[in-house]
C-alpha positions in Angstrom: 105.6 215.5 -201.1 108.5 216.0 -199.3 107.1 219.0 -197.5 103.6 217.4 -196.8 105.8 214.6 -194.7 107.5 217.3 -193.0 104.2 219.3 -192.0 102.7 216.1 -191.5 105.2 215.1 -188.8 105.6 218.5 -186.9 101.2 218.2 -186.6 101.6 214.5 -184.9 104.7 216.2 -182.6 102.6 219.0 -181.6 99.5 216.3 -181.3 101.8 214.6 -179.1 103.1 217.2 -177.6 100.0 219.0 -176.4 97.9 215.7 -175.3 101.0 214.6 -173.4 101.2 218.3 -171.6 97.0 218.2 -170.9 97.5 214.6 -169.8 100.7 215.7 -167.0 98.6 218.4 -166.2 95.3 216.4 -165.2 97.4 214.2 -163.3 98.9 217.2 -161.2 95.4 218.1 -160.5 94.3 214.9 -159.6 97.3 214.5 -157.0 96.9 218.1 -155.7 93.5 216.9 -155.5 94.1 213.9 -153.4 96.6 215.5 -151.5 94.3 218.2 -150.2 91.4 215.8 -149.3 94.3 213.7 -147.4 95.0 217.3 -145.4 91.4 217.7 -144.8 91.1 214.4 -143.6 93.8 214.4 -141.3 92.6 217.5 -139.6 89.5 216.3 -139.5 90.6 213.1 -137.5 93.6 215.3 -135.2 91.3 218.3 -134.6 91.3 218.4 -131.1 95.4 218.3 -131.0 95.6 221.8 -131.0 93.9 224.6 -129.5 91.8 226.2 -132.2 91.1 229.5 -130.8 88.5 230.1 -133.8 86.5 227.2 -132.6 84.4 229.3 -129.8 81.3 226.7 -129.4 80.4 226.7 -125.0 83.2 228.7 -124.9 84.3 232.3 -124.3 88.5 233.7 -124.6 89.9 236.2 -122.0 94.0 236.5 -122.1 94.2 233.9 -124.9 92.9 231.0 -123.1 89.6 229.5 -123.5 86.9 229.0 -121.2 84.2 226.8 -121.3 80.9 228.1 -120.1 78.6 225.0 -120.9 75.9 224.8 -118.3 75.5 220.6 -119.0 80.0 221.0 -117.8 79.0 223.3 -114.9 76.2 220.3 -113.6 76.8 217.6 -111.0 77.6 214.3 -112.6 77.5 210.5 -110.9 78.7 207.7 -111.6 78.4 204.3 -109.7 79.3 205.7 -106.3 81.0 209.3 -107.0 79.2 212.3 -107.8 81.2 215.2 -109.6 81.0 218.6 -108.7 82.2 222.1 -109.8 83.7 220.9 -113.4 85.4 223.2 -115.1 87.2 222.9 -118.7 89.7 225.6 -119.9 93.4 226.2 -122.1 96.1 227.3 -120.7 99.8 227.4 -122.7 98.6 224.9 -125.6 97.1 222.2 -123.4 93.3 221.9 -121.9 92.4 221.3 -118.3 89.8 219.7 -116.8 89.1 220.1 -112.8 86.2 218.5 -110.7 85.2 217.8 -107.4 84.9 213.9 -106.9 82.9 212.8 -103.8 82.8 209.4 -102.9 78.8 208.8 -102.0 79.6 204.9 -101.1 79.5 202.9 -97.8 82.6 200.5 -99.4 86.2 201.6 -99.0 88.2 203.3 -101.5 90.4 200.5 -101.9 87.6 198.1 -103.3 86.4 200.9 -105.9 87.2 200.1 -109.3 90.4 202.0 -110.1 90.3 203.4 -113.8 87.3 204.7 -116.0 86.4 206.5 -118.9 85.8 209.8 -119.3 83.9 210.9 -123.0 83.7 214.5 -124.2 80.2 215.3 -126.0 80.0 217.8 -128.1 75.9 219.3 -128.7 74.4 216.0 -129.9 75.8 213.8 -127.6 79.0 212.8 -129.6 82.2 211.5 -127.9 84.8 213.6 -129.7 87.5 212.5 -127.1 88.2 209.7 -124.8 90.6 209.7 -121.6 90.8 207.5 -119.0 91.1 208.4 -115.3 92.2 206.8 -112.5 90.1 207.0 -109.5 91.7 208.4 -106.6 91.8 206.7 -103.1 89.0 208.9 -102.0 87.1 207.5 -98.2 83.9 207.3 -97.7 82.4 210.6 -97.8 85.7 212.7 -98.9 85.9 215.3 -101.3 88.9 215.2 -103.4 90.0 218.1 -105.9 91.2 217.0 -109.2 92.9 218.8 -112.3 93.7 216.6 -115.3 95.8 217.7 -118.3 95.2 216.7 -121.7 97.3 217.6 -124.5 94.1 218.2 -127.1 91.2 220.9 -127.5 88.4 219.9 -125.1 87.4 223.2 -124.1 84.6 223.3 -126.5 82.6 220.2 -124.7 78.7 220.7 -124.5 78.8 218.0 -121.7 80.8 215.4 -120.3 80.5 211.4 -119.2 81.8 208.6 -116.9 81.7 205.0 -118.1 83.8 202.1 -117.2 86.8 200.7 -119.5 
């Protein structure tokens, strides 16, 4: 009888034993789970803070910079009273660049222009996947003013581009 209890009690360790282990094991795999959809999340929201030279869409690499070769970038743009000319988006060192033309098409000053707006990055189907603002320069009626803009995240793969107020 003895023995029985013995054997009886080493069964309901090892019971013990085993659904404890399967039970710490499940819960490792459910936080290694979590953990890795966390990851993939936070890419997914901070993709463009890095240039991703895998990520080719509009876009073609010579010396380890990218290019963008979009022919919606390469189009004049207006907005309100300024029409933008000769975009062009590229990397260069771990940061993006985005130079225009802007040509001020009004009769009105500079000075009573609006001075900041929005510019939205759209991938194919018309999605904003970044935002920046800009602030207008003083440009005179009729001017042409050469612009370069620096921005610390991955636009170079932009289908097209847009102006819109704050």
């Amino acid at each position: 009888m003895k023995k029985r209890k013995i054997i009886l009690i080493l069964i309901i360790t090892i019971i013990i034993i085993v659904i404890s282990t399967l039970l710490i094991i499940n819960i490792n795999e459910k936080k290694a789970k979590k953990a890795k959809e966390d990851y993939e999340e936070y890419i997914k929201n901070n993709e463009n803070m890095y240039i991703y030279m895998n990520k080719t869409e509009n876009t073609v690499i010579k010396d380890n910079n990218k290019y963008n070769v979009s022919e919606e970038v390469e189009k004049s743009h207006k907005y309100e009273k300024f029409k933008f000319e000769n975009a062009k988006i590229y990397t260069e060192n771990g940061m993006s660049y985005f130079e225009f033309d802007a040509i001020n098409l009004s009769y009105v000053p500079a000075t009573d222009l609006p001075d900041n707006i929005m510019i939205g990055f759209l991938d194919k189907k018309g999605k904003e996947f970044y935002t920046a603002t800009y602030e207008l320069p003083k440009i005179e009626i009729g001017e042409t003013k050469h612009e370069k803009i620096e921005y610390p995240y991955d636009i170079s793969n932009a289908y097209d581009y847009k102006f819109y107020l704050w």
